[in-house]
N, C-alpha and C positions, 0 to 999 in steps of 0.2 A: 470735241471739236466738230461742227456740224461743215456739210458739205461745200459751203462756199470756202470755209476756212480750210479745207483739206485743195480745193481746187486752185486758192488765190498761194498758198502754201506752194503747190506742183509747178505755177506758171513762174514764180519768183527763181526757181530754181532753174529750168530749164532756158528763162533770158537771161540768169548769170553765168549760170556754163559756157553759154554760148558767145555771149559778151567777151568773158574771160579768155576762151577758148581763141577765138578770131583775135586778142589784144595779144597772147599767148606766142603766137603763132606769127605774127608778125613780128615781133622784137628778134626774130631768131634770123632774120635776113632783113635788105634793103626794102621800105618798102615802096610798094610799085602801087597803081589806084588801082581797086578790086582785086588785090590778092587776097585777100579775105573776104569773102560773101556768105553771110551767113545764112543767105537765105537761100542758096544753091550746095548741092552734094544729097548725101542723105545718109542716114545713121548705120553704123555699124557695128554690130552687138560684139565685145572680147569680153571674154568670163574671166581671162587673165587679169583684169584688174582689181584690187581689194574690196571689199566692202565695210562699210562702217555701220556699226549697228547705235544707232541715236542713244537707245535703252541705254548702253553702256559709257556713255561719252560726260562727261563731268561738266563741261561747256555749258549745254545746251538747259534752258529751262525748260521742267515737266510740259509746261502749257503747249510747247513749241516741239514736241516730239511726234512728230506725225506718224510714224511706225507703232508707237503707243496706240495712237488715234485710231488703226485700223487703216491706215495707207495701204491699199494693195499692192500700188505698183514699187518695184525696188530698181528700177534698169538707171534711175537717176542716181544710185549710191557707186556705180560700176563707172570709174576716171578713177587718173594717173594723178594721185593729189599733186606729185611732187612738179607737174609743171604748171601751177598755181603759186608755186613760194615766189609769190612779189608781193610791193606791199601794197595792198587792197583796206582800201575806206567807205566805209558804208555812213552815209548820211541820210537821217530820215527817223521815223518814228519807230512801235515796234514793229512791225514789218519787215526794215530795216536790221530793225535785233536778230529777228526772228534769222534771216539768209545770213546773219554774219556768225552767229552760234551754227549755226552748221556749217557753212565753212569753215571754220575752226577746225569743227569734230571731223571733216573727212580729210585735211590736212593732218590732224593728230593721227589719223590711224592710218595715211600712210605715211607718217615718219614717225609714230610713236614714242621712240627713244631720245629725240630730238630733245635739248636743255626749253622748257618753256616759261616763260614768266607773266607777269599780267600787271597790269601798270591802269589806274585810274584818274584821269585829272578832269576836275570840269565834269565836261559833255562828252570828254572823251575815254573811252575803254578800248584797250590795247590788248593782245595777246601776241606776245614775238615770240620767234622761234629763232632762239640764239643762234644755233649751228649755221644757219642760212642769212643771219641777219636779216628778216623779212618780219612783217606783221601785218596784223590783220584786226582792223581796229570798228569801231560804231561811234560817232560821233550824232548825240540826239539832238535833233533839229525836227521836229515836226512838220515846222513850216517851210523851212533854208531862211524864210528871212529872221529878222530879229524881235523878238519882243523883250522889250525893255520896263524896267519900273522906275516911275518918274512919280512925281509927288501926289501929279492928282489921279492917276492909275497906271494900270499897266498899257501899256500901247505896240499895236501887234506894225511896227516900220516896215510897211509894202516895196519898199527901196533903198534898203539898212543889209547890208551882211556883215557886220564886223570879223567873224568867225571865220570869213574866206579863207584866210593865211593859213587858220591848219588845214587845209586841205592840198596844200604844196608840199611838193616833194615823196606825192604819193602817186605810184605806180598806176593802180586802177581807180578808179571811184567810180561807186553804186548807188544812182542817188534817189530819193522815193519820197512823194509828199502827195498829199491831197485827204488820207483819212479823218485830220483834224479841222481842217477846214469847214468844217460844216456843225461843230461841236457848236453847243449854245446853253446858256444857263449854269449852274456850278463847275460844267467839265470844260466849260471854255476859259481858255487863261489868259486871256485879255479883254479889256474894258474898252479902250478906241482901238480904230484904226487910224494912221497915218500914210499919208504919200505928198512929199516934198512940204510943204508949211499946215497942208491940210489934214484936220481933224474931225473923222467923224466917229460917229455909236457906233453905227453898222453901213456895211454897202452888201450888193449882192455877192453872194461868197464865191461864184463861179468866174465874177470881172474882178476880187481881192485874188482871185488861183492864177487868173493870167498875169496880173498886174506883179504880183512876188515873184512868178518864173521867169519875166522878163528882168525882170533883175540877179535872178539868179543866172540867164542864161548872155546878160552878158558881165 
């Protein structure tokens, strides 16, 4: 794992913590605007909290174990998993994967006893935690929008989510796109692009980034 994979690895982790943390923390009272800022306070080291060692965790794929890799720092294994048991959806590529295999592993090791089961459908990969009724799922989407196969190829729809519905009735969602976007030749998996009747080869892939997030984001 070379250095940018070890750093884009450190930053995933500490905007879901944080993300989590401030959504966390607000379900526990009314909320009020800015009772959560996550850009004000500052950190406070408790050794009281467990650690999870990656090496040892069944979850998580060899590729994606950063303590393997030579991670120095550990202060990001040190939270209270157990006030994360909601249920959290990770949409996006593997990057995506990568943050939802370890949240998994630091949820399993602080409730380790916990009944766990694992459920695959589709695009979507589950791991619940019976006792709590909560899960923790990866639903793969590269782009959020849809690419389809239709007769004369495949076509990447700049304004197409069918898949939205599963993502109701979940607590958190973590969502990440942009790695594949710029793929081209055999690793790219689609042939046009689409937006509303229009079909084209190609457009610029930074105006197809905006164009699918704005349909993502409403």
């Amino acid at each position: 794992m070379d250095s940018r994979a070890i750093t884009s690895c450190f930053h995933f982790h500490i905007l879901m913590i944080l993300s989590l943390l401030c959504l966390a923390n607000s379900s526990r009272k009314p909320w009020h605007e800015n009772s959560c800022n996550m850009y004000r306070g500052s950190w406070v080291h408790d050794i009281s909290y467990p650690l999870y060692d990656s090496s040892a965790c069944h979850f998580i794929r060899k590729e994606f174990d950063c303590l393997m890799y030579g991670r120095p720092d550990h202060l990001y294994l040190q939270f209270d998993g157990q006030d994360f048991l909601k249920k959290v959806m990770y949409v996006g590529d593997s990057l995506s994967l990568n943050t939802f295999q370890s949240m998994v592993c630091l949820l399993h090791a602080s409730v380790p006893d916990s009944n766990i089961t694992r459920n695959s459908n589709n695009s979507v990969t589950s791991v619940i935690f019976q006792d709590y009724g909560v899960s923790v799922s990866h639903f793969h989407s590269p782009y959020l929008v849809d690419v389809e196969k239709e007769k004369f190829g495949r076509i990447l729809k700049l304004d197409s989510i069918k898949d939205g519905k599963t993502w109701k009735d979940i607590d958190v969602l973590v969502f990440y796109s942009w790695g594949w976007w710029f793929r081209a030749g055999p690793q790219q998996p689609w042939d046009y692009i689409q937006e509303g009747e229009a079909i084209v080869r190609d457009m610029d892939r930074r105006v197809a980034f905006q164009k699918g997030l704005t349909t993502w984001a409403k």
